[in-house]
N, C-alpha and C positions, 0 to 999 in steps of 0.2 A: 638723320637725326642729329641735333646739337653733343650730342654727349653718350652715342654708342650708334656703331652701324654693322655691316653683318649678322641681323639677329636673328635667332633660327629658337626654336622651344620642341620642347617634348613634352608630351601630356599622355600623363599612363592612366586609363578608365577602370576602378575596380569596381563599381557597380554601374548598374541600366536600370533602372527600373521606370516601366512605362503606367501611366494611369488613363483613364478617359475623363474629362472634363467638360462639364457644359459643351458633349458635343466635339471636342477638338483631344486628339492625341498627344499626352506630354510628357516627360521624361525626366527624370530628375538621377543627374551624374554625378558619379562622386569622383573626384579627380586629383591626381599628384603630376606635379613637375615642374621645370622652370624654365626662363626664357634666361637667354644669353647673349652679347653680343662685344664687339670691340672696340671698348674704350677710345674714344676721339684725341683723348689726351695722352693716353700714355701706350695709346697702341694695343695694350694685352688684352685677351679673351676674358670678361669680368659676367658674374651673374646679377643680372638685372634682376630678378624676380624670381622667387621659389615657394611652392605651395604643396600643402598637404594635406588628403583628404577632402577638398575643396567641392561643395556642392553647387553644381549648376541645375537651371531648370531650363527648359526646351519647350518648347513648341513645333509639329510639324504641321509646315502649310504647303499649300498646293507642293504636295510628294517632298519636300524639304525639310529639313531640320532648323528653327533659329533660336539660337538664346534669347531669354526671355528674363534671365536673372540670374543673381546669383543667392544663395542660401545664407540666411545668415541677415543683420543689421551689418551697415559699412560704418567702420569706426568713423569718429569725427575727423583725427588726424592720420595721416598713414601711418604703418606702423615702423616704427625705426625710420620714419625721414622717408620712407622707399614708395612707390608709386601704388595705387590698390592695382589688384589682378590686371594682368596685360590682355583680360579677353572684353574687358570695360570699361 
């Protein structure tokens, strides 16, 4: 990546909740954490992205899980300059 490499994330799940829908299994996560990586420029360990409470929604297909969204309108401009969620 231009401007961090090394990037590794933690993403803490504090809820699951499953529903059925026209037929397909869904799930709607609530999530905390952040992604991280090493600055290109100046070498040090800097955090990329940080969330909290973040709801996603799921989809499982044939026996898998995929994101399908995320909760919430996405602002127009990111916020503070920073990138929207690193799973989007």
């Amino acid at each position: 990546m231009a401007y961090h490499h090394k990037l590794h994330s933690t993403h803490l799940f504090t809820r699951i909740k499953t529903t059925e829908v026209e037929g397909e299994t869904r799930a709607e996560v609530k999530c905390t954490g952040a992604l991280w990586g090493v600055a290109t420029e100046t070498g040090q360990k800097a955090t990329v992205e940080s969330w909290c409470e973040e709801g996603h929604y799921l989809v499982k297909e044939d026996a898998a899980w995929r994101i399908i969204g995320n909760a919430g309108a996405a602002p127009e401009m990111p916020r503070f300059g920073q990138a929207p969620h690193p799973l989007f």
